[in-house]
N, C-alpha and C positions, 0 to 999 in steps of 0.2 A: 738369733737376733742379727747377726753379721751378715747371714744369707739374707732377710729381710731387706736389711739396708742395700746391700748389691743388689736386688732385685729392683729396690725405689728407685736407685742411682739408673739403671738401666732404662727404666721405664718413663725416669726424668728425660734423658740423654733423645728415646724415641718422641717425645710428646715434641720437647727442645725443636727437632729436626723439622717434624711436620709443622709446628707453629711457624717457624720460621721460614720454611717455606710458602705458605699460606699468605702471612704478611708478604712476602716479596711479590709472590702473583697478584694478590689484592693492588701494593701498590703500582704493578706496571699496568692492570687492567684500568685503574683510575685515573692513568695518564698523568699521575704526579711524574714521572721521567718525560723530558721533552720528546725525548727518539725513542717510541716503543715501534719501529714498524721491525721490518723482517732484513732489512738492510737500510743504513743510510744513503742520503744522495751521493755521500764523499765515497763512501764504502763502493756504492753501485760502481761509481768511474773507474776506480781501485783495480774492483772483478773485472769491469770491461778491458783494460789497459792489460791487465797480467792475463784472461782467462781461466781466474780462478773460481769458477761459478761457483756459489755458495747458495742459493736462495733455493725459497720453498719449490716443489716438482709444481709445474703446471700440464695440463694436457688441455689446447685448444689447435683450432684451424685457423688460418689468419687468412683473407685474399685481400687484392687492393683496396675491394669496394667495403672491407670490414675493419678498415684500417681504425678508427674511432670505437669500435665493440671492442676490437683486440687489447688495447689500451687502458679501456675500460678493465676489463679484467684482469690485467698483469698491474692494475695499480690496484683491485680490490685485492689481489691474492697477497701483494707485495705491501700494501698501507703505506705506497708513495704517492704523491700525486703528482700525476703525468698532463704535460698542455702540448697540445698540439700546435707549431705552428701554421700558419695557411700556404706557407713555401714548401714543408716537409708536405703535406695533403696532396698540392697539385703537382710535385715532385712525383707521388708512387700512383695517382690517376694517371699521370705521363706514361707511367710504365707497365700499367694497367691490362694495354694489349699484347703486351710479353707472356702475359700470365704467369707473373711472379704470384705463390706459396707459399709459404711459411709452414711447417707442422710441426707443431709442440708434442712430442708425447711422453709424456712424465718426466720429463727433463726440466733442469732448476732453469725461472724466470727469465735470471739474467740471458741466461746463455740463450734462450726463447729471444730476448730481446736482443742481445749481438745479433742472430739471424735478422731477424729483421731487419736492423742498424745495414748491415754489409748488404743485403739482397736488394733493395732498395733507396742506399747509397745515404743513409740521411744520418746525425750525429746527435747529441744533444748536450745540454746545458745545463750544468746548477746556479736559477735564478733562487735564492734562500733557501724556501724548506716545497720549491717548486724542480721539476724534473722538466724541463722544454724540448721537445723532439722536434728538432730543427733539420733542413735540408743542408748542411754541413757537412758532407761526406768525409765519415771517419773523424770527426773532431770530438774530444768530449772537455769539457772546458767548466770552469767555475764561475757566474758573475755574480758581483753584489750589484744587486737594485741600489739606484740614488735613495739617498737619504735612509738607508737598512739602519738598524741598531740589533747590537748585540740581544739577545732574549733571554740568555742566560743569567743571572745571577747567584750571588755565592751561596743561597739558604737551597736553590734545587739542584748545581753542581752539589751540597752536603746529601741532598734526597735521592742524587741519583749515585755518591758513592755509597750509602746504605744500603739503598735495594741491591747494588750490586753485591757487595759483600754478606747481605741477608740470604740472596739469591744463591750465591758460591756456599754460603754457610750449610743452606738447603739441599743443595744436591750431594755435596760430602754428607752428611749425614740420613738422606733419602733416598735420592736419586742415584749415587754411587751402590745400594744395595740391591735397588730393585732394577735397576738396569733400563729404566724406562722415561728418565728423565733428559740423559745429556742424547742429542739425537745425530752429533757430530753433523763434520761439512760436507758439501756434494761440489767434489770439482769431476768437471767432465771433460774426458779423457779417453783417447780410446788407444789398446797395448800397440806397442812398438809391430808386432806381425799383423793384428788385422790393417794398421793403419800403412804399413809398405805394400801389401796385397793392394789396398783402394788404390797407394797411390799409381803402383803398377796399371791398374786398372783403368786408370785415368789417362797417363799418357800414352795406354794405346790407345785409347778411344782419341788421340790429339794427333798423335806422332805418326797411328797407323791409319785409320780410320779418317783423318781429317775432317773433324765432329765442327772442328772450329770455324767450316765455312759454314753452315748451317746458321744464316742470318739471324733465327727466332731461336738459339741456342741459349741455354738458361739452366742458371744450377738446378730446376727441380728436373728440366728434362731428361739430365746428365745423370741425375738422383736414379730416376725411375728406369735409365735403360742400363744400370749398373745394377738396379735388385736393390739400392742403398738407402736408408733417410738421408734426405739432404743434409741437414747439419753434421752427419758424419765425412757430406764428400766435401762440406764446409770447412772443416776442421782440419782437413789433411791438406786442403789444397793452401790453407792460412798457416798451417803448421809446416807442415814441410814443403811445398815448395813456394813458399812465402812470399804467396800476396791474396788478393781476392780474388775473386772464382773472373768479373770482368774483365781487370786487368790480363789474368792468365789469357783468356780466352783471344784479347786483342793483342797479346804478345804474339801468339801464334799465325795472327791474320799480318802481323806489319812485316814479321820474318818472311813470309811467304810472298807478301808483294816488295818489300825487297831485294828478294831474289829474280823474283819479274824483273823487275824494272831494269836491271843490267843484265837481261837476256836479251837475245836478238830476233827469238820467234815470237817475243811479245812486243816487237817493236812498232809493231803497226794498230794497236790499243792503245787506247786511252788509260789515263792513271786511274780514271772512275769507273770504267770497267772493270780493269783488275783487281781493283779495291771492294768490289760487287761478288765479285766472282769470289775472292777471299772470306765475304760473309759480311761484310759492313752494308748496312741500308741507310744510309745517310752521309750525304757530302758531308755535313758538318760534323757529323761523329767520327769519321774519318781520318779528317783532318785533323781533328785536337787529338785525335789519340796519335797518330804519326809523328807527330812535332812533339810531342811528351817524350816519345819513344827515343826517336833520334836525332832531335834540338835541331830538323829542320825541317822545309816546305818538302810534299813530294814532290813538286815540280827541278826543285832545288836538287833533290838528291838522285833522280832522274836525267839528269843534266850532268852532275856529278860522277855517274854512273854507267854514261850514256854506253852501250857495247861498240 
């Protein structure tokens, strides 16, 4: 008789787990929780800011001209909705003839979308339970729409601490056994020796190589003549030597015409020559990055400089 009832008690304790797990899926699949996607807007900014990529693996291609497809599916995998603005659009068509790439391959979303974010310079925005991919370079930021209200009220914050503790109640008594339920997080990361190798890798292709006069120079290109996926030569170049793959690239070009310009065998060039010769294809690119660089005109620090 005693074994009997242990036996019920057990059998209760099983049915217990899987019912309640049951109800907790029913109720996120029914969208009674406001937030069932794979990450919130808040969460996304969170991973963006820290690079703690969390989200579901995607594998896709992105090129400038797919910039709308790509989107498309990092908000079907992701269940955010993503808007484009028309400033971020004619932003990465600008950039278009660079032949900026993206390649996702089974690596989490988020981090699929930092690539993109950094490669073609643009930020985005939480307008309410909208995600805005704006030409903001590097910005990610929160706005409330005029006139928003809260959506929340007190009966589905109750609905959504049930399902949660239904949901935990579930996996302790399911999911904890069979090993198949908690699927943990994905931050990407790459170990301390492969990522000193790239970076090694990197500044000779800078230091020896001088890759950075190469006008149409570009992380995928930098990618492909390393053997590397880009988001790994992404990672090291934001990780360790800390900034964007652009920035690095025209720190390199302003040091060097720097040093021009207070030589005496470059004294008979022009600034825009040697600014050419350095790898810049644009007066006006030139100029803004120089004056970022060194708080002032070339002409100024040529002057400054003069041999």
């Amino acid at each position: 008789m005693e074994e009997k009832s242990r036996c019920l008690r057990c059998r209760i304790r099983r049915c217990t787990g899987v019912i309640i797990g049951i109800a907790a899926g029913s109720a996120f699949a029914a969208g009674v929780i406001s937030q069932s996607v794979d990450l919130t807007p808040e969460r996304l900014l969170e991973n963006l800011a820290s690079k703690n990529f969390s989200g579901k693996p995607i594998t896709i291609r992105m090129t400038a001209d797919r910039l709308k497809p790509a989107f498309d599916e990092i908000g079907r995998i992701s269940g955010l909705r993503f808007e484009l603005d028309p400033s971020a659009v004619d932003r990465v068509l600008r950039k278009a003839p660079e032949g900026d790439i993206v390649i996702g391959n089974d690596m989490p979303w988020d981090a699929f979308l930092d690539c993109i974010l950094r490669v073609f310079q643009l930020g985005i925005a939480v307008e309410g339970d909208r995600v805005v991919v704006r030409s903001i370079a590097g910005g990610y930021e929160v706005v409330e729409p005029p006139g928003s209200e809260a959506k929340s009220s007190a009966w589905i914050w109750l609905v959504a601490a049930v399902g949660l503790t239904a949901a935990a109640a579930g996996w302790f008594f399911v999911g904890r056994k069979k090993g198949g339920l908690d699927r943990g997080r994905v931050k990407f990361a790459l170990d301390a020796l492969a990522a000193e190798e790239i970076k090694t890798k990197i500044l000779y292709l800078f230091d020896v190589e001088k890759a950075y006069r190469e006008e149409d120079l570009s992380l995928q290109t930098v990618a492909a003549r390393l053997s590397l996926p880009p988001h790994h030569v992404s990672w090291v170049v934001n990780e360790l030597l800390g900034r964007t793959f652009s920035r690095l690239v025209n720190s390199y070009r302003i040091e060097e015409i720097k040093r021009r310009l207070g030589e005496s065998a470059d004294a008979g060039r022009t600034i825009l020559e040697i600014a050419f010769d350095a790898g810049f294809n644009t007066k006006t690119a030139f100029n803004k990055a120089f004056k970022q660089q060194t708080g002032m005109t070339p002409s100024e620090f040529r002057e400054k400089n003069r041999p």
